[in-house]
DOSEVEX-957072 format. One record per residue (C-alpha): y, z, x. Coordinates in steps of 0.05 Angstrom, whole numbers, padded with zeros to 5 digits, always signed. Each point is the difference from the previous one (the first is absolute). Layout:
N
YZX;...
END
This chain:
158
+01355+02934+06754;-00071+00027-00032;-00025-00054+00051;+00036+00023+00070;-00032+00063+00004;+00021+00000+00073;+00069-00005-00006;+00025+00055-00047;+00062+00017+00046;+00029-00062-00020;+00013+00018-00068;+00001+00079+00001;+00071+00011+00038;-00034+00065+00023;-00054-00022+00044;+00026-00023+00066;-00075-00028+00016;-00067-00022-00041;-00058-00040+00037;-00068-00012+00000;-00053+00046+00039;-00061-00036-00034;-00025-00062-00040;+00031-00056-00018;+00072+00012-00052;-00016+00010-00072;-00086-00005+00013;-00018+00070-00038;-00027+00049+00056;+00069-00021+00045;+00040+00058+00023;+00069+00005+00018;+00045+00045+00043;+00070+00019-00034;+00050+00043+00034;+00071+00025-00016;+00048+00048-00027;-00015+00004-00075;-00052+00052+00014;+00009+00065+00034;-00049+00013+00056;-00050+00060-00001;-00001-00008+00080;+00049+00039+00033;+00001-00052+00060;+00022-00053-00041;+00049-00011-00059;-00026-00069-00013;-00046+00007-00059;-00065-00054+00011;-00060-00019-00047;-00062-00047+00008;-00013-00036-00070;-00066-00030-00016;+00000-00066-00048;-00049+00016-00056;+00010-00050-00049;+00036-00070-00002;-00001-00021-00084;+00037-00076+00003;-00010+00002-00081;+00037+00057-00011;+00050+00000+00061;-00029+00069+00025;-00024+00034+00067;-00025+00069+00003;+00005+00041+00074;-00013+00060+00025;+00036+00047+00058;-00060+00000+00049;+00042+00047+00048;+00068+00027+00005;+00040+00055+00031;+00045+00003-00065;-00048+00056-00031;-00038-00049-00059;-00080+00015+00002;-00014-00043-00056;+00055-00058-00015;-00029-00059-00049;+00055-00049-00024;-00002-00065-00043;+00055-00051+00006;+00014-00046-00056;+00043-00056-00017;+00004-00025-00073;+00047-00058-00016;+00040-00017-00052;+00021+00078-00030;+00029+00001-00059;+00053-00043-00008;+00021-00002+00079;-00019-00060+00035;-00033+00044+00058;-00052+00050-00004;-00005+00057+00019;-00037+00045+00052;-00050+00054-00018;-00014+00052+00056;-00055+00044-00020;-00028+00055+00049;-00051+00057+00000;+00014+00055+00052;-00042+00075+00015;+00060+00054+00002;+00040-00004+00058;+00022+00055+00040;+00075+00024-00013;+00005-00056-00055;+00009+00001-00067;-00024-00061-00039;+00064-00017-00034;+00035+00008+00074;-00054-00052+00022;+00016-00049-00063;+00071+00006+00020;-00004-00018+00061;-00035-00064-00011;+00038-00024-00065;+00064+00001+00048;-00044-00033+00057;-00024-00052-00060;+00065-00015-00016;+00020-00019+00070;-00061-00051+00007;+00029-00018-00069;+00062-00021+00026;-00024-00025+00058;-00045-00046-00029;+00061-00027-00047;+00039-00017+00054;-00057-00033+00040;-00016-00039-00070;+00076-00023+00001;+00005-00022+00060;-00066-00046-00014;+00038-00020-00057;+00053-00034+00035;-00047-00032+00041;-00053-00035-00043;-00024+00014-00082;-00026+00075-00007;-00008+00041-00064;+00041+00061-00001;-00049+00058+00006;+00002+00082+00007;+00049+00034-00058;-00044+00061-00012;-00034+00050+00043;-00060+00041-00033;-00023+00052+00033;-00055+00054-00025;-00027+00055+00039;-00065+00044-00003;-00019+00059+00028;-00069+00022+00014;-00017+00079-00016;-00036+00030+00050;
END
């Protein structure tokens, strides 16, 4: 997943669509276009909420990628997010995700609506990515993966 920066929508159950616009997948400076229902729209003429995300950082060491909302019609001005996966938690034989994003204030949102929001859009990947692991499973040798979601948000003050 930190990899296939392109294809999102194939794990997030709310994005019916996630391609590339630029660069090659997971090369820092790529961008993506996402697009679905998750989201509300700011734009009157369209209830389809969009962004462009920029690939800052790829970190193969410590299974990380950091991006950026480039452009959106969902109302973010500032959006910086880092992805990571750490194996092994605890005593679970999977890991677990860590979601960790900085946003400015967004119009008509409160930050713990925002956080919300994305922990129950977190734990639909999470369960996504579950079954798409056990279905591998029955197919060929892969270690179970994704028990936990982490998820920690930060709010810039204007």
């Amino acid at each position: 997943m930190v990899k296939d920066f392109f294809n999102l929508h194939r794990y997030f159950p709310t994005l019916t669509t996630c391609y590339g616009v630029l660069g090659s997948n997971g090369e820092p400076g790529c961008i993506r276009y996402c697009a679905g229902s998750s989201m509300q729209s700011y734009d009157q003429d369209s209830m389809i909420g969009w962004s462009r995300e920029r690939l800052l950082s790829v970190d193969h060491d410590d299974k990380s990628i950091t991006y950026e909302i480039v452009d959106c019609n969902i109302g973010f001005k500032s959006y910086v997010s880092t992805v990571r996966i750490i194996p092994g938690v605890g005593d679970q034989d999977g890991c677990m995700i860590e979601w960790i994003f900085t946003v400015d204030p967004v119009e008509n949102w409160r930050l713990e609506d925002l956080v919300m929001k994305s922990e129950v859009g977190l734990r639909s990947m999470g369960k996504k990515m579950e079954e798409i692991v056990a279905h591998q499973k029955t197919n060929q040798t892969v270690a179970p993966c994704v028990r936990v979601f982490c998820l920690s948000a930060h709010e810039n003050k204007i």
